[in-house]
C-alpha positions in Angstrom: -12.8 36.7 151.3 -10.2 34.5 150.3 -6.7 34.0 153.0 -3.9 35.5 150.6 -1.8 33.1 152.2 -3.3 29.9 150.8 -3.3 31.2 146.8 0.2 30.1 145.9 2.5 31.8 148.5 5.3 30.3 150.1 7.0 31.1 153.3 10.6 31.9 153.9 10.8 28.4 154.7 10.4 27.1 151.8 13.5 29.5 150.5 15.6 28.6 153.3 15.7 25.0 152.5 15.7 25.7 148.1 19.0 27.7 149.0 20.6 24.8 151.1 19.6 22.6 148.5 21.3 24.9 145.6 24.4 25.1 148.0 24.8 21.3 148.8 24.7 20.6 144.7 26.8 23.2 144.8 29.4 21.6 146.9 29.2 18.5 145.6 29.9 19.4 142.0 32.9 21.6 143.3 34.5 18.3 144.8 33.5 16.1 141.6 35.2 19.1 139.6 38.3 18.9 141.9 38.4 15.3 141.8 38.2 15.7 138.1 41.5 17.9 138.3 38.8 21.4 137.3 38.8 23.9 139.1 36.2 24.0 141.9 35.2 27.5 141.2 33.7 26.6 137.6 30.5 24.9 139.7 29.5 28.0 140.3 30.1 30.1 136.8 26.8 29.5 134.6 27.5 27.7 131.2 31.1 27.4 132.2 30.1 24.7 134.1 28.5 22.4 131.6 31.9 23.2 129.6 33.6 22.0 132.0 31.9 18.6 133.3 31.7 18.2 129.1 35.5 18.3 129.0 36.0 16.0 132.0 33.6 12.9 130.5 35.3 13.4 127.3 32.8 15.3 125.3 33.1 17.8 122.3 32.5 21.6 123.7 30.0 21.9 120.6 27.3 19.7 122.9 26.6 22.3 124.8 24.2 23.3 121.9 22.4 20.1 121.8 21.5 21.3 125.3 19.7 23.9 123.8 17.4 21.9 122.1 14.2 20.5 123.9 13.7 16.6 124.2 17.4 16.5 122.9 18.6 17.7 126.0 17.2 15.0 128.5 19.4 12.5 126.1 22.4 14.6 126.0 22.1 14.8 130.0 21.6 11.3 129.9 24.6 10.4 128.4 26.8 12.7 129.9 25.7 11.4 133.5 26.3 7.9 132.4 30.0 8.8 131.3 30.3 11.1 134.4 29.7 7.9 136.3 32.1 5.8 134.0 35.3 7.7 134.3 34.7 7.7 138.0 34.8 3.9 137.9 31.3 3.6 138.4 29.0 0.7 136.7 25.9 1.2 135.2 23.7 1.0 138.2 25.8 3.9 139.2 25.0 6.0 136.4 20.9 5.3 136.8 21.3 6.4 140.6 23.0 9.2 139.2 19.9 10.2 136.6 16.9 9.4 139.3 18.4 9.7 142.8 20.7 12.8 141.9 20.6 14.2 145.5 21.8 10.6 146.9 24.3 9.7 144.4 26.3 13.2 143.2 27.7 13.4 147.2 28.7 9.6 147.3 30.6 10.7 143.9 31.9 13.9 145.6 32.0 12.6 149.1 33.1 9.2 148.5 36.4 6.9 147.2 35.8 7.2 143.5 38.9 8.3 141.5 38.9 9.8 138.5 40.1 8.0 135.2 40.5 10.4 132.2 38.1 9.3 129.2 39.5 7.3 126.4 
């Protein structure tokens, strides 16, 4: 008979440290949102969200459907993290940290001196 424990379960653990994880995001896109002169609140509202980090790198509210649409997506959040990066001041390499290394790069944005420079 088989342990019911090893066939896919996971522990509270596991939880504990997926809700820190969700809250830390969380509190870094509600600084980058404040930075961005947003509301901090609209981190948390679903779809409202992507509206509003749309608005502040200068994007039409209409891409919001190109993130309905597989493979097109990854691009679309492609470019929008590159611009997030650029009207923060932020270079290139910036941006890449920003695509791969999300969790070390979205608190230095939040966390860190960047200022925000509305797109052209």
């Amino acid at each position: 008979m088989q342990d019911t424990q090893s066939m896919g379960s996971v522990g509270p653990v596991f939880w504990i440290v997926c809700i820190g994880l969700i809250v830390f995001y969380v509190l870094c896109m509600w600084k980058i949102f404040e930075k961005a002169g947003k509301p901090g609140w609209a981190a948390i509202v679903p779809i409202y969200n992507v509206v509003v980090l749309l608005d502040i790198v200068g994007k039409p509210i209409w891409w919001i459907i190109l993130y309905l649409i597989p493979l097109v997506s990854l691009i679309v959040g492609i470019i929008v993290l590159a611009n997030l990066a650029k009207v923060f001041g932020k270079g290139t390499g910036f941006a890449i940290g920003l695509i791969f290394l999300g969790f070390i790069f979205f608190p230095i944005l939040a966390f860190g001196d960047a200022t925000y420079h509305k797109p052209s």
